[in-house]
C-alpha positions as a Markdown table, in Angstrom:
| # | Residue | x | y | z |
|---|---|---|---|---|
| 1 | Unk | 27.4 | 4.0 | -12.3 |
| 2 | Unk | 25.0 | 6.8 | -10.4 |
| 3 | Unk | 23.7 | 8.9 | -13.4 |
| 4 | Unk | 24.0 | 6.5 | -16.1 |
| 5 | Unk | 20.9 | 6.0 | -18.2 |
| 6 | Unk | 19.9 | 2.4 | -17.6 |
| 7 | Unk | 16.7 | 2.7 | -19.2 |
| 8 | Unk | 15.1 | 4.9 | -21.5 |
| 9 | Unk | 11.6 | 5.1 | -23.3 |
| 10 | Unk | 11.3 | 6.9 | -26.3 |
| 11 | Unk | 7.6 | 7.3 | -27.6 |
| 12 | Unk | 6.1 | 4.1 | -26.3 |
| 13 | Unk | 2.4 | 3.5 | -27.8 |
| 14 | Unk | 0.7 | -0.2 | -27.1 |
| 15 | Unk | -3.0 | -0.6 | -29.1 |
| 16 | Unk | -5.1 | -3.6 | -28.3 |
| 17 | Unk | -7.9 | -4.7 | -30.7 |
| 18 | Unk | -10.6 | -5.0 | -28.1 |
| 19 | Unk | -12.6 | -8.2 | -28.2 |
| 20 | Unk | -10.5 | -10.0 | -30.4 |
| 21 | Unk | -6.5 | -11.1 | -30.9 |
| 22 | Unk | -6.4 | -10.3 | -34.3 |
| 23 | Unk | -8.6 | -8.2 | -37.2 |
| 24 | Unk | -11.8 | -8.9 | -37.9 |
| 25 | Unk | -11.1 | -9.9 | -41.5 |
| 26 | Unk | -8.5 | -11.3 | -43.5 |
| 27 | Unk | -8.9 | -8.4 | -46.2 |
| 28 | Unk | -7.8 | -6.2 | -42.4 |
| 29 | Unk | -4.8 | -8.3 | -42.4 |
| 30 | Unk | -3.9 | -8.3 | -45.8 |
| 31 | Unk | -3.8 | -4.6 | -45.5 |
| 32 | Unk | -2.2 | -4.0 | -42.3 |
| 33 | Unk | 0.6 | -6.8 | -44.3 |
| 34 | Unk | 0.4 | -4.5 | -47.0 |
| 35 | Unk | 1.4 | -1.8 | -45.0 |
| 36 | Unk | 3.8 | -2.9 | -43.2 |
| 37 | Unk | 5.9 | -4.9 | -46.2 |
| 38 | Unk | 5.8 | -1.4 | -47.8 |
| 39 | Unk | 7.5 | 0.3 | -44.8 |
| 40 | Unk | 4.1 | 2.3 | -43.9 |
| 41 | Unk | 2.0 | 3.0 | -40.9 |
| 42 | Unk | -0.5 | 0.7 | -40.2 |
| 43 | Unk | -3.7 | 2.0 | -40.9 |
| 44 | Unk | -5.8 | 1.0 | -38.1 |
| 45 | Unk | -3.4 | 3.3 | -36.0 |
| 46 | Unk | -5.7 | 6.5 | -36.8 |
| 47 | Unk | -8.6 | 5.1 | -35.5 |
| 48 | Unk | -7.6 | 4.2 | -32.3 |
| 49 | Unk | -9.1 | 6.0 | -28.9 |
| 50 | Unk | -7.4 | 6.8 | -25.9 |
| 51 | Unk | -8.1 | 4.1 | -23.0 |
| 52 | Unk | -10.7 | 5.8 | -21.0 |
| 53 | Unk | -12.6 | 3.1 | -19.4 |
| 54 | Unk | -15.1 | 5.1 | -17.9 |
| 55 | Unk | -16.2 | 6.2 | -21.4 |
| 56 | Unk | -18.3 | 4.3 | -24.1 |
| 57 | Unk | -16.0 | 4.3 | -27.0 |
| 58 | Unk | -16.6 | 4.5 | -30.7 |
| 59 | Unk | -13.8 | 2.0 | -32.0 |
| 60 | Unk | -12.6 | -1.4 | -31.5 |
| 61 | Unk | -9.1 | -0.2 | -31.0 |
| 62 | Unk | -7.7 | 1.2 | -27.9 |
| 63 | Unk | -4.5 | 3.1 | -27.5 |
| 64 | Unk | -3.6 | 1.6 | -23.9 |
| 65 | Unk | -0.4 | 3.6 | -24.1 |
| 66 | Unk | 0.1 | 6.7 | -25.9 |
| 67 | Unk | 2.9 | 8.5 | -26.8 |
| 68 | Unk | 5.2 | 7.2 | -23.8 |
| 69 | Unk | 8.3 | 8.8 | -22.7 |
| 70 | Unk | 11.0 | 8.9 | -19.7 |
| 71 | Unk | 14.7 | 7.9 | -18.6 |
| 72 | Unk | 15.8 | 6.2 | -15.8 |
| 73 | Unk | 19.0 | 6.3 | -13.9 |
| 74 | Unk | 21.0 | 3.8 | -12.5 |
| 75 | Unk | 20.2 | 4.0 | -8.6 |
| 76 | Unk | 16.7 | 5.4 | -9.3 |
| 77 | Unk | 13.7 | 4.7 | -7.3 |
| 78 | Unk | 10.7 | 5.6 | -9.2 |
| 79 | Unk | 6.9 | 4.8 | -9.0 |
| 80 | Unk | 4.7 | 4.8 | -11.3 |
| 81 | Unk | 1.5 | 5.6 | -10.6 |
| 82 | Unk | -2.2 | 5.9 | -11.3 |
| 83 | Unk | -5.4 | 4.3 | -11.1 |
| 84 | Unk | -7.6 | 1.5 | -12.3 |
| 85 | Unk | -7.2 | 0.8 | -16.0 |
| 86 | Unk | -4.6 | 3.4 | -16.5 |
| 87 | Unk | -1.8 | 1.3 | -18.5 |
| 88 | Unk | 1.0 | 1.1 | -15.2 |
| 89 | Unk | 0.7 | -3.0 | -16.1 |
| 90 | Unk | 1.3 | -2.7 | -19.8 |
| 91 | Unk | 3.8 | 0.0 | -19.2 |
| 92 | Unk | 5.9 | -2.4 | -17.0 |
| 93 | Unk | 5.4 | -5.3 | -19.5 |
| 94 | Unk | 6.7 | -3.5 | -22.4 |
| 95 | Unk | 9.7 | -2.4 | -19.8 |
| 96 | Unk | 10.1 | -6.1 | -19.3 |
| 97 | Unk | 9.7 | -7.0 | -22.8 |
| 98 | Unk | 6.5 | -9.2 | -22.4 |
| 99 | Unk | 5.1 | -7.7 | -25.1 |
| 100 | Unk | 6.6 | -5.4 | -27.7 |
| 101 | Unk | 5.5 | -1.7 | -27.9 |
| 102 | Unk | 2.8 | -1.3 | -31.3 |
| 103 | Unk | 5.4 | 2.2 | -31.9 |
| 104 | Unk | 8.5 | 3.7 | -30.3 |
| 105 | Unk | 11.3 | 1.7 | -28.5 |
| 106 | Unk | 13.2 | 1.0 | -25.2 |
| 107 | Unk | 16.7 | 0.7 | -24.4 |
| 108 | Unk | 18.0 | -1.4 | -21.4 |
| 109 | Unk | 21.6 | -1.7 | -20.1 |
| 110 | Unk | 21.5 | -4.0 | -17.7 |
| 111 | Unk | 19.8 | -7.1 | -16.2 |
| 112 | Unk | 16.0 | -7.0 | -15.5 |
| 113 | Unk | 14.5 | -8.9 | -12.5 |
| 114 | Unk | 10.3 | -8.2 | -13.3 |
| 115 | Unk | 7.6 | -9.3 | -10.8 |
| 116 | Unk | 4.3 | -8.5 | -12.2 |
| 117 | Unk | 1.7 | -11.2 | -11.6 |
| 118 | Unk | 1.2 | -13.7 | -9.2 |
| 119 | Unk | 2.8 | -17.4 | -10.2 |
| 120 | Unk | 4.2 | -15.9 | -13.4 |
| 121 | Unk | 7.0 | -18.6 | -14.6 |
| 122 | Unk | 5.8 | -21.5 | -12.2 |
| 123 | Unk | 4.9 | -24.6 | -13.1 |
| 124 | Unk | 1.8 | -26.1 | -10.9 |
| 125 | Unk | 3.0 | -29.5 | -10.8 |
| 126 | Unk | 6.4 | -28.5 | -9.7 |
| 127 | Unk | 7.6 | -28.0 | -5.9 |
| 128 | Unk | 8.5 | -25.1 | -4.5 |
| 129 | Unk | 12.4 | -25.9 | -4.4 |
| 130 | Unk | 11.9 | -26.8 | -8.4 |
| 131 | Unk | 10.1 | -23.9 | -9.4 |
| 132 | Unk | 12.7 | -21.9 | -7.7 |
| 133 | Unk | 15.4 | -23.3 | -10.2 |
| 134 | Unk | 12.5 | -22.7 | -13.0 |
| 135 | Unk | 11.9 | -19.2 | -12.2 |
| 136 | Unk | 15.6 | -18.4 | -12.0 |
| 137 | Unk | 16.3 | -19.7 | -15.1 |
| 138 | Unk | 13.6 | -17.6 | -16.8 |
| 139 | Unk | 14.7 | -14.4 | -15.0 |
| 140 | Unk | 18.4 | -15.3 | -15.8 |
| 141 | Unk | 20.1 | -16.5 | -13.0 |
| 142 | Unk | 22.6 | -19.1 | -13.9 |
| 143 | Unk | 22.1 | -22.6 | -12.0 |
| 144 | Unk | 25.2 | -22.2 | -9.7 |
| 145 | Unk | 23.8 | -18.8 | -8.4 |
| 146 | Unk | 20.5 | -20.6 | -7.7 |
| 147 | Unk | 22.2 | -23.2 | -5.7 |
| 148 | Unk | 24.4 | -20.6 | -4.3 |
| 149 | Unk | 21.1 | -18.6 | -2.6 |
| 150 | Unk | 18.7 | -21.4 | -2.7 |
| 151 | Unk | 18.8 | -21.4 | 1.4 |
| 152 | Unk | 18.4 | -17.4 | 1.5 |
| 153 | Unk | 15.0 | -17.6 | -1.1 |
| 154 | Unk | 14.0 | -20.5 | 0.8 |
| 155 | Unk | 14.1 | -18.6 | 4.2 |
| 156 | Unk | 13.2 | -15.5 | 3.1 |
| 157 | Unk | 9.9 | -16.5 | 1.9 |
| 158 | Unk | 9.0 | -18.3 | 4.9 |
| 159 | Unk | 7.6 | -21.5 | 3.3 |
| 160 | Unk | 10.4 | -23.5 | 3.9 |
| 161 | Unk | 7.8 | -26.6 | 5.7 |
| 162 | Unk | 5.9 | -26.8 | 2.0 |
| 163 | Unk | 9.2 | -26.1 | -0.5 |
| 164 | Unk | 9.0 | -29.7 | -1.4 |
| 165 | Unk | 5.4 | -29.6 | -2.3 |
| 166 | Unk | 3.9 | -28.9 | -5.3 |
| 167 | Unk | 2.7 | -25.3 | -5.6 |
| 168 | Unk | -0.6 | -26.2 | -6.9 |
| 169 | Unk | -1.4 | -26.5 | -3.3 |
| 170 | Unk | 0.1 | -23.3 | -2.3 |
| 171 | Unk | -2.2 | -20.2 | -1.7 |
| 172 | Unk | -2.0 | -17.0 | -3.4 |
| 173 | Unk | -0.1 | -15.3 | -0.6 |
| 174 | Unk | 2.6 | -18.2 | -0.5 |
| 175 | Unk | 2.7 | -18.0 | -4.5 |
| 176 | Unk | 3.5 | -14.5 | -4.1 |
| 177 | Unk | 6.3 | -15.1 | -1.2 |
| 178 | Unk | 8.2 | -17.5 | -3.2 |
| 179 | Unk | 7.8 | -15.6 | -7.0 |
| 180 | Unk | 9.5 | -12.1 | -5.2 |
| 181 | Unk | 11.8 | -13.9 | -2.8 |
| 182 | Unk | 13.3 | -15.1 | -6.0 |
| 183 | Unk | 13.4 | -11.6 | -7.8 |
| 184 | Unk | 14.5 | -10.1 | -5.0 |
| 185 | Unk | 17.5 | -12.1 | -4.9 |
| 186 | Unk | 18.4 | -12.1 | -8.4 |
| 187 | Unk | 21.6 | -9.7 | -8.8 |
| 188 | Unk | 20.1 | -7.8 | -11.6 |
| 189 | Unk | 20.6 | -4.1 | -12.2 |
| 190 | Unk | 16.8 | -3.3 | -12.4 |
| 191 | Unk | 14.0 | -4.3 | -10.3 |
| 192 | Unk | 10.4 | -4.1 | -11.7 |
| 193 | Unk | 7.8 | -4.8 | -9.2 |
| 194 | Unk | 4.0 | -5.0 | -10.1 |
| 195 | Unk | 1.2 | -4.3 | -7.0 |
| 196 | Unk | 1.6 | -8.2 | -6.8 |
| 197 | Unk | 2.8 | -7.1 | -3.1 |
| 198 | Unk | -0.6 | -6.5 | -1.8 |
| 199 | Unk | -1.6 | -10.1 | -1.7 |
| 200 | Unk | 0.7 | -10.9 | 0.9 |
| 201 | Unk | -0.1 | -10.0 | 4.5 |
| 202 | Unk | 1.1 | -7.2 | 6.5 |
| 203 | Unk | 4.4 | -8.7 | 8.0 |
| 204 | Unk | 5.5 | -10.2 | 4.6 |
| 205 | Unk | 4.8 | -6.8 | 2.7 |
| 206 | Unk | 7.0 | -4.6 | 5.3 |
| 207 | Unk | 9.7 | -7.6 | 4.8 |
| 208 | Unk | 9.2 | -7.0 | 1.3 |
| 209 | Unk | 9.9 | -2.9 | 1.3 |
| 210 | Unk | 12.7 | -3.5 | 3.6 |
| 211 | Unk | 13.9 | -5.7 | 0.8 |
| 212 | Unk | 13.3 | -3.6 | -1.9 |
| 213 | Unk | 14.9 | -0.4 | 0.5 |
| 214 | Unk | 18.2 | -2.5 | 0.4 |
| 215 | Unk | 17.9 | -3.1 | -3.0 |
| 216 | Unk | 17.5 | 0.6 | -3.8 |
| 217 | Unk | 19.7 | 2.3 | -1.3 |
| 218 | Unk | 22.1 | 0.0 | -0.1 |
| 219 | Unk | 22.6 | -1.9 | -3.5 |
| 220 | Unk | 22.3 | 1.0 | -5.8 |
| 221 | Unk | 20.4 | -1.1 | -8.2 |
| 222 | Unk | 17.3 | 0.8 | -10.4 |
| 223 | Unk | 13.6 | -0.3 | -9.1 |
| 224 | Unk | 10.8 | 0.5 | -10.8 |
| 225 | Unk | 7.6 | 0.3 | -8.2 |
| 226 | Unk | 3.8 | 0.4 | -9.1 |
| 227 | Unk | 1.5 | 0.3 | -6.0 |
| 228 | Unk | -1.9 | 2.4 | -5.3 |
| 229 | Unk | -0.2 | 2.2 | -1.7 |
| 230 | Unk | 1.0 | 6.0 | -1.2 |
| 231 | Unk | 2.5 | 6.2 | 2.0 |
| 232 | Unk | 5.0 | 2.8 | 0.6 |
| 233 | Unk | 5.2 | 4.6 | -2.3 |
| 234 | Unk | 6.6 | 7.6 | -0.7 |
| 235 | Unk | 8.7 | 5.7 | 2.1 |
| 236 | Unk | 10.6 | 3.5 | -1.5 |
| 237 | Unk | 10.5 | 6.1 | -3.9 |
| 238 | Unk | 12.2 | 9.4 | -4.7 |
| 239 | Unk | 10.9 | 10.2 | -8.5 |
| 240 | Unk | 7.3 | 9.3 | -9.8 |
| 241 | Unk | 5.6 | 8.8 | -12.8 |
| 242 | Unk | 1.7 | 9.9 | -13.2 |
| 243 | Unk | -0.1 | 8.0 | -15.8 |
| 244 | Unk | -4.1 | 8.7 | -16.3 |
| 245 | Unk | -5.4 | 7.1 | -19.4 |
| 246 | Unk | -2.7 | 5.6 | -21.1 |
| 247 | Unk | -0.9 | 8.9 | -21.2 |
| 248 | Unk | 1.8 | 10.2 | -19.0 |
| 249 | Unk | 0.6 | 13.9 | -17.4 |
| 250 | Unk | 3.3 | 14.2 | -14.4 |
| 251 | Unk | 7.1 | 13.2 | -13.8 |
| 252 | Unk | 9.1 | 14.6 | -10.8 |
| 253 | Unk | 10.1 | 14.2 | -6.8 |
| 254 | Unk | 8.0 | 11.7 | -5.6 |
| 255 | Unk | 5.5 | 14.0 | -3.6 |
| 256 | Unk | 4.5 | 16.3 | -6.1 |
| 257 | Unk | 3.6 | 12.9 | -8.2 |
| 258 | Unk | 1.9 | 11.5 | -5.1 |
| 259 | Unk | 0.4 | 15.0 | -4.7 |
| 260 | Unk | -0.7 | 15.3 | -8.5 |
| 261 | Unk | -2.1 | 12.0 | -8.2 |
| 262 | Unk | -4.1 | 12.2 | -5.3 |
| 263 | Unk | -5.4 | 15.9 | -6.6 |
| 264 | Unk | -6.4 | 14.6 | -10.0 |
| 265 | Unk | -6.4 | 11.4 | -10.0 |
| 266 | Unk | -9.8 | 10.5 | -8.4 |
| 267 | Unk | -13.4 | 12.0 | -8.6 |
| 268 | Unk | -13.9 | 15.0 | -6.5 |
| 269 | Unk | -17.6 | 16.0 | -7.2 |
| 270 | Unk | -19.7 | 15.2 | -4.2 |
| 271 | Unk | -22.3 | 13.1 | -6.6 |
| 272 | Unk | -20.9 | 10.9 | -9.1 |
| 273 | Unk | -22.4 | 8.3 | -11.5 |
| 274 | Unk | -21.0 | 4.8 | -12.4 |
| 275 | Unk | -21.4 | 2.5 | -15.3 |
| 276 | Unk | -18.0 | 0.8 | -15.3 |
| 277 | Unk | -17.4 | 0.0 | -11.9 |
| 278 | Unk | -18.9 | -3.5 | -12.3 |
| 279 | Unk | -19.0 | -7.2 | -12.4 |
| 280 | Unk | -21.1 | -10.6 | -13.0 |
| 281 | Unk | -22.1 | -9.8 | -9.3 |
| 282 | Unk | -22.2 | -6.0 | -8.5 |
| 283 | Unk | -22.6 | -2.5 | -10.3 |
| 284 | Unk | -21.9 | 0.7 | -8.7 |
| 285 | Unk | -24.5 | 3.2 | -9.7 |
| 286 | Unk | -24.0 | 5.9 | -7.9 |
| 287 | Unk | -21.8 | 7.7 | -4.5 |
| 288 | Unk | -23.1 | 11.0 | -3.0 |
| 289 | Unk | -21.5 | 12.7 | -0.2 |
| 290 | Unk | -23.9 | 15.2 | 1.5 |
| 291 | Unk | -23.6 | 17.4 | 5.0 |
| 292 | Unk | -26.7 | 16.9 | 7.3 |
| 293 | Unk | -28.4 | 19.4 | 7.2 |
| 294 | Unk | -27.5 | 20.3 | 3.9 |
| 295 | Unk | -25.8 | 22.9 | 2.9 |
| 296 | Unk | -23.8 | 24.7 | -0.1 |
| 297 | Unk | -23.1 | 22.6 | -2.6 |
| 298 | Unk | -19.9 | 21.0 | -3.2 |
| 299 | Unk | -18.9 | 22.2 | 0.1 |
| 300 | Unk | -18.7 | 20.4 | 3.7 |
| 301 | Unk | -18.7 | 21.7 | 6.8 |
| 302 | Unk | -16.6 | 19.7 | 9.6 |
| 303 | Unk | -19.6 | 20.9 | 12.2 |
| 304 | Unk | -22.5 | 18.9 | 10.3 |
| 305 | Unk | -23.3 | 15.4 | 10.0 |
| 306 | Unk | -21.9 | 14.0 | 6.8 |
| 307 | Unk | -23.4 | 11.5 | 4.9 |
| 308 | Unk | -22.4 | 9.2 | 2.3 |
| 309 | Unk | -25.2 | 7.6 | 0.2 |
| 310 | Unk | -24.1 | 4.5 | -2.2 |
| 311 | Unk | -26.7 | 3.2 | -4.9 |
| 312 | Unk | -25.7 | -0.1 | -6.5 |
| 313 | Unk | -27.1 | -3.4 | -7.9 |
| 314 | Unk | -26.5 | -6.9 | -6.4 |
| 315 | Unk | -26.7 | -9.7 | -9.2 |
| 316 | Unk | -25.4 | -12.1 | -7.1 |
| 317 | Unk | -27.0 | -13.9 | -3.6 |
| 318 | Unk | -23.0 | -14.3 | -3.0 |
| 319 | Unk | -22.8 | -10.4 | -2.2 |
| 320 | Unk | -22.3 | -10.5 | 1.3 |
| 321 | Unk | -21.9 | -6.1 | 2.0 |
| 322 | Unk | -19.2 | -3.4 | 0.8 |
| 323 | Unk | -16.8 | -1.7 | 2.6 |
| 324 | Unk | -14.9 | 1.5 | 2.2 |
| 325 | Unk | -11.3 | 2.2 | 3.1 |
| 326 | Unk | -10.5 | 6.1 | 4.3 |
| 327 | Unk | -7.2 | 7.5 | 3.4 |
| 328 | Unk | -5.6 | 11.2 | 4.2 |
| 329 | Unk | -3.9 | 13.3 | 1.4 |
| 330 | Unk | -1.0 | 11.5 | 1.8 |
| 331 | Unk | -2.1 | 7.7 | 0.8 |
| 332 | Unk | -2.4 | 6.7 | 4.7 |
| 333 | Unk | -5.0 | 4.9 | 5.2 |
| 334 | Unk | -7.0 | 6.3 | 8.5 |
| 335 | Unk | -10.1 | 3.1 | 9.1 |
| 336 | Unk | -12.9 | 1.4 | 7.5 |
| 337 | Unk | -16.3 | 1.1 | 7.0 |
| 338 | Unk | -18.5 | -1.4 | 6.5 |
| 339 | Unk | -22.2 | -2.5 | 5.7 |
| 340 | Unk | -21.9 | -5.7 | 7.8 |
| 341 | Unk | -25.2 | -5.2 | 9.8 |
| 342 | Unk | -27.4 | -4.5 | 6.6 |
| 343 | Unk | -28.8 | -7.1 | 4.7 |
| 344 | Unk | -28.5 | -6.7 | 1.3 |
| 345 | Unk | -31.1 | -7.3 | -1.1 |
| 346 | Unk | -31.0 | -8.6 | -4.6 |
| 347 | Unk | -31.4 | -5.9 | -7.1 |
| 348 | Unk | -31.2 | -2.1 | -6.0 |
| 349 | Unk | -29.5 | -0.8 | -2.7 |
| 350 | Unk | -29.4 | 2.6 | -1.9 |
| 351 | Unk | -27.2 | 2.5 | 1.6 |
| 352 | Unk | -26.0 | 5.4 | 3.6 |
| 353 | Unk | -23.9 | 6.0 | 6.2 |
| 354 | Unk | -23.7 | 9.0 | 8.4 |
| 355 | Unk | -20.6 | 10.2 | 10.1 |
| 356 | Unk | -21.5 | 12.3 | 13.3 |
| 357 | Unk | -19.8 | 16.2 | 13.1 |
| 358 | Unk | -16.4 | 17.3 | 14.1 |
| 359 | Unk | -15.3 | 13.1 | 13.2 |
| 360 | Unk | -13.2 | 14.6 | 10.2 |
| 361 | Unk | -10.4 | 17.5 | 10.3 |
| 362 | Unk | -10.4 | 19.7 | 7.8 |
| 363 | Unk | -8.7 | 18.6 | 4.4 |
| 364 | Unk | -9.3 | 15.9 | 1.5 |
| 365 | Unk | -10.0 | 12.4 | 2.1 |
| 366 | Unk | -10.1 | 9.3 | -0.5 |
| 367 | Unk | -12.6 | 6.5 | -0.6 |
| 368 | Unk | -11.4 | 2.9 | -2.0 |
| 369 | Unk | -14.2 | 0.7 | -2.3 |
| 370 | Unk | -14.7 | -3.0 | -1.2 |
| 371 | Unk | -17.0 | -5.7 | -2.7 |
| 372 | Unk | -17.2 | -8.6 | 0.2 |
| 373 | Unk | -18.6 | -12.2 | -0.7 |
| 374 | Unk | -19.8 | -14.3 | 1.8 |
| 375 | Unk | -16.4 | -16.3 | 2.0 |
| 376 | Unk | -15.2 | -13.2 | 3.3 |
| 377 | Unk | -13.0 | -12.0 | 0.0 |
| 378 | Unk | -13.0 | -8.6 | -2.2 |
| 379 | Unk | -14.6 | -9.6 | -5.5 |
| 380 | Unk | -14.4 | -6.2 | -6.5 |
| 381 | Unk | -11.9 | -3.5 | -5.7 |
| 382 | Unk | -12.2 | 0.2 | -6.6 |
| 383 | Unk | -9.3 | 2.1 | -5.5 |
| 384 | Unk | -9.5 | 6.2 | -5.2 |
| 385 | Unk | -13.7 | 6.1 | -6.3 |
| 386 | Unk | -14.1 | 9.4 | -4.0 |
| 387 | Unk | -12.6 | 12.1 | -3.1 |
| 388 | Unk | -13.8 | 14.5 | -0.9 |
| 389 | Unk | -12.9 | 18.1 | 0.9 |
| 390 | Unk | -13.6 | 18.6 | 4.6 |
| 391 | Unk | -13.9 | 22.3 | 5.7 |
| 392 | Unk | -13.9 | 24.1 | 9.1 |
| 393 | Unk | -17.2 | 25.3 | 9.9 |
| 394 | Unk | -16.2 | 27.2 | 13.1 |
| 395 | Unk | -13.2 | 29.5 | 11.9 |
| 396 | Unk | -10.7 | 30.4 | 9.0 |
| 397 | Unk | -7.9 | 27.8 | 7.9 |
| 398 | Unk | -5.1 | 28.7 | 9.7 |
| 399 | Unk | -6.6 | 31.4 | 12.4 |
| 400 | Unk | -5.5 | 31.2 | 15.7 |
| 401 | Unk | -3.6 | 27.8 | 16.4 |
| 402 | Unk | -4.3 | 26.6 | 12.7 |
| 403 | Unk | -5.6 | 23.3 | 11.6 |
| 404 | Unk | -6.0 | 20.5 | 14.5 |
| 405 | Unk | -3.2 | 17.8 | 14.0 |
| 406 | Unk | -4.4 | 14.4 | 13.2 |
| 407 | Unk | -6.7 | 13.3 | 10.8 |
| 408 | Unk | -9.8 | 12.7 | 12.7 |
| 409 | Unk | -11.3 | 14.7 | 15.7 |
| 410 | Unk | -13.8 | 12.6 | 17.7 |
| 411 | Unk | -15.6 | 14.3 | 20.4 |
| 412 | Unk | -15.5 | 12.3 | 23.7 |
| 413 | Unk | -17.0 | 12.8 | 26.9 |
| 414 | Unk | -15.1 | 14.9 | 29.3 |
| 415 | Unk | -15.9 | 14.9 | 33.2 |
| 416 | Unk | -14.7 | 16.0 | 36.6 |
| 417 | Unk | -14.2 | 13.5 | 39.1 |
């Protein structure tokens, strides 16, 4: 079975119609009809962009996927990855066969077990032990196998007190338990797993890997992985897919892609504007990252202060501060940082924080950025907004002893007894 193409893309290309599930005329349709009854293109294919969010566009129709292509092997493990609004959800739908790809087409040999949003294929009104039979139905598990692992779903999402309860009552992470304990368990030949994983808590998502590590390695069944978690990524995954824009631009070993990614796939200017990171409640206007004092551009020194400046809107009194998550080259993730003693103010909020010297080694560091309401939950999530590149002020890179290991260096008060 190793080495056996179980899946293969050829050409893949999804287009959406922005604003609206169908033309904006019937003479539109008529002529897409026309089109398509005489065996031709359709012509609103030529006037479709490429799905650049950050852009204004010029056209109502969006290419969310362009010109798709890859093979996977049975036994792979590959991620695909890249960031916000890049296509990795359409791409796994049209793997799934959700929705049908606008051209190209994909073979599949073999079963497909596909988690890609929360509660997908559960009835509200249902219990949990009900929706399991529902669920496994849908995916394709005959009723006998059900019953046969019905005790090993049940325990392994860990809501066995509430499986007799309806799941409208559930909460999102207990929704999410159930939906992948039932994947998981389904003897499929592929795996597809959405970043549905990161509303569960920690100890359910390391179950969860472990899981999906058995599935992969000890199995030998295909998975198919999308997270914006690198080091999971790279712990699950030995081939990786770059996508940026609806368009593939890297395929290989998993840490070149996680290395391509991280390189190219966020902002790495040291002032950048925003007009589409934004909601009813917030809009980002602008990050800065400056050294203290200041000196060359696009350039910090690990020996200065450096300060990070954000200038946004609140539009909502339910804004309670932002956060930001710091992660290494690698996808670690090192702390966070948050505005908790500031009181925001509706409109414009220009906020910095300042990061005392020698706090960062040298090398390039992510920012992810967190939207907190009052009730204490993200209402806005910006993975990868930053980047930035720390440099040593005091001597060449790799002089001497070389770089200092670790990813921070705080300086702490040393004394002789």
């Amino acid at each position: 079975m190793e080495g056996k193409v179980v899946l293969k893309a050829e050409n893949i290309s999804k287009m959406y119609r922005l604003g609206l599930v169908n033309s904006r005329s019937l003479s539109a349709d008529l002529n897409r009809w026309w089109h398509l009854l005489r065996g031709k293109e359709d012509p609103h294919l030529k006037i479709g962009e490429m799905n650049n969010r950050a852009v204004k566009g010029n056209s109502d129709y969006v290419w969310a996927l362009k010109d798709i292509d890859f093979e996977v092997n049975a036994g792979d493990t590959m991620a695909i990855i890249g960031r916000n609004g890049a296509g990795k959800s359409t791409l796994l739908k049209l793997l799934s066969r959700v929705t049908q790809p606008t051209t190209g087409s994909i073979g599949v040999h073999g079963r497909i077990a596909s988690l890609l949003e929360v509660g997908t294929g559960f009835h509200p009104e249902l219990t949990g032990r009900d929706n399991i039979y529902l669920n496994g139905a849908i995916l394709g598990m005959r009723k006998s196998e059900i019953k046969q692992k019905l005790d090993q779903i049940i325990d392994f999402s860990g809501v066995e007190r509430y499986i007799d309860t309806p799941v409208k009552r559930y909460s999102s992470g207990m929704y999410v338990r159930l939906a992948f304990a039932v994947a998981a368990h389904l003897e499929s030949e592929i795996l597809i797993i959405d970043e549905v994983l990161a509303v569960g808590d920690m100890e359910f998502q390391k179950k969860c890997l472990g899981k999906m590590d058995e599935v992969a390695k000890g199995q030998g069944r295909t998975v198919l992985f999308v997270s914006h978690n690198m080091a999971a990524v790279k712990s699950l995954c030995e081939k990786g897919i770059v996508i940026e824009n609806g368009q593939k631009v890297f395929q290989g070993p998993i840490g070149e892609a996680v290395k391509h990614y991280m390189s190219k796939g966020s902002e790495s200017a040291l002032r950048r504007q925003f007009d589409f990171v934004k909601n009813d409640q917030f809009s980002l206007t602008e990050i800065g990252i400056y050294n203290d004092p200041i000196g060359q551009e696009e350039l910090l020194l690990d020996k200065h202060k450096i300060q990070i400046s954000t200038s946004f809107e609140v539009l909502s009194s339910e804004v309670s501060h932002i956060a930001y998550h710091v992660y290494n080259e690698s996808g670690d993730p090192i702390f966070s940082m948050g505005t908790m003693d500031i009181a925001l103010q509706m409109g414009t909020n220009t906020i910095t924080c300042e990061i005392p010297p020698y706090f960062f080694q040298s090398g390039t560091y992510y920012l992810s950025l967190y939207v907190i309401s009052k009730a204490q939950k993200a209402i806005l999530i910006e993975k990868d907004v930053m980047s930035f590149l720390v440099t040593d002020g005091d001597r060449q890179m790799g002089a001497f002893m070389g770089r200092e290991p670790g990813d921070i260096r705080p300086q702490f008060n040393w004394f002789s007894a």
